[in-house]
Every structure is written in C-alpha cells, then in structure tokens.
N, C-alpha and C positions, 0 to 999 in steps of 0.2 A: 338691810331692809330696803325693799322699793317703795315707792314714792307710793302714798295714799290716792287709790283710786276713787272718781267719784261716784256714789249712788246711783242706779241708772233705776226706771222703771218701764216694761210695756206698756206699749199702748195701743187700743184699738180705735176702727173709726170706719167713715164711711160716708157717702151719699145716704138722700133720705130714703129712696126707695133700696137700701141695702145691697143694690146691686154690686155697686163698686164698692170693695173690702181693702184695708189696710191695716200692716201690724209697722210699729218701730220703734228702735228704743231709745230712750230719751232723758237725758241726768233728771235725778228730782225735784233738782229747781231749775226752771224754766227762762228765758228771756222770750218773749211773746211780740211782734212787732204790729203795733196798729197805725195802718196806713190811712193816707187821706183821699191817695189818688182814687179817679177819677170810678175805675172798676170796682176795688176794696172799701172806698168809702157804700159803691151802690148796694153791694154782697155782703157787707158784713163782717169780710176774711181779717183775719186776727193770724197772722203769720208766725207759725213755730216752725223755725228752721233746723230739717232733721238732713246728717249729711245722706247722700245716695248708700252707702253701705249697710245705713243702719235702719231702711225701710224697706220694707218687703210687698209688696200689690199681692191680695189675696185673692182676689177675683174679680171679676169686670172690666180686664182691659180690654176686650171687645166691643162693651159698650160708653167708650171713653171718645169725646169730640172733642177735637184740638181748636184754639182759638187763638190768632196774633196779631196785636196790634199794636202803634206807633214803632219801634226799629224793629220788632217780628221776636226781638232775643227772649223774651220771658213766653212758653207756653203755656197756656191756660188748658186744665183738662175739665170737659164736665161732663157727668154723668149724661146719653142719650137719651135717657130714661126719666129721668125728676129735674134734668137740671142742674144740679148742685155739683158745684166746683170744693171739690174736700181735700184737693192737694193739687200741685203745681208746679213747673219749673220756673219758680224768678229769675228775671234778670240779674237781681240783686247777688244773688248766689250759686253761680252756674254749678256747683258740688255737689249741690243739697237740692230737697227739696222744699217746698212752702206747706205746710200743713194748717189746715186751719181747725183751730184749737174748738172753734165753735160746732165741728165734726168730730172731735172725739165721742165714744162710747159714753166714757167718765174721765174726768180729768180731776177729780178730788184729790189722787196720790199722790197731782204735782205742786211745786210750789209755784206760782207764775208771778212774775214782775213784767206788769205792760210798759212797754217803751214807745213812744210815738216817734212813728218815720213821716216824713213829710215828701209824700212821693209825690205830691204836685210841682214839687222842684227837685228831682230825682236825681240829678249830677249831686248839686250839693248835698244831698241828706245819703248820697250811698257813700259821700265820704270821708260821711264823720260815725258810719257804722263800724269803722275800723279801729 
C-alpha cells in the first residue's frame, strides 16, 4: 500500500473586474500567510502559497502590470484594469506562487489556519517559515 495521499480541492479566483482568471489546486487544509509588510499590510493580501505546477492563468495575462520593489526579487502582478493584485511571485517562495485567499471565488471548501509572517523584517521571518 502507498502512502495516504492528501485531500486536494480546486480553486478559482480572480481580479475584480473578472479580467484576470485562475484555477489551482490546493490540499484541504490550508496554511494562509498574513503579512505586515509594507504592500500586504496596505492590500489586504493574505498569502496562499500554491507551487507553479499546480496553477494554471485562465485569462488576462495581457492585461497583467508587473510591479518591483526594494531587491526587484518578488513580482507583483496587477490586473491593468481594476487594480487588483490576485496573485504573485514572492520572494519568499521563488516555486510557487502567492494567491491571495481574499481573491478566491469561494473558499468555504478549505480549512484555513492564518499564520502571521512579519515581513517588516523579512530575513528573519523567511527563516523561521522553514
């Protein structure tokens, strides 16, 4: 017998103006990262880190503006349209990307446990994520 796999569930999501579409999948229970820095405190973003293989862009990457600041490493994408940044490359996690849970569809399916990251001092709190 192999090893118990775990629960996974889709998910969808998006900017507000629907432009920009995502699907990915993502175990049942969630760890969810609420940040303090400086961007994430002003947005809102609530970080569900999904790896690169397991999300798919359904549409709008045309209308996607890239954003980098302090070392340039984590890309910020936002919709050119409404605004809204619904996903991301973190620095924290060059694999994966940043989802923010506050862009889901519906997110009742998951179980979510918030974690606080303290990204106003970003060396030390990337590395005690490990």
């Amino acid at each position: 017998m192999g090893a118990k796999r775990a629960m996974t569930t889709t998910i969808e999501g998006g900017c507000h103006c629907r432009a920009v579409r995502f699907k990915a999948e993502v175990p049942d229970a969630v760890e969810v990262l609420d940040c303090n820095c400086s961007i994430c405190s002003m947005t809102g973003f609530r970080h569900l880190i999904v790896p690169h293989g397991d999300f798919h862009l359904l549409a709008g990457a045309e209308k996607l503006s890239s954003y980098r600041f302090g070392t340039g490493a984590a890309e910020h994408l936002f919709c050119g349209l409404c605004g809204i940044k619904s996903f991301y490359q973190p620095r924290s996690h060059p694999e994966a990307w940043s989802v923010n849970l506050n862009c889901l569809d519906d997110s009742s399916a998951l179980q979510v446990t918030v974690r606080c990251f303290d990204g106003r001092n970003w060396e030390q709190a990337r590395a005690r994520l490990d």
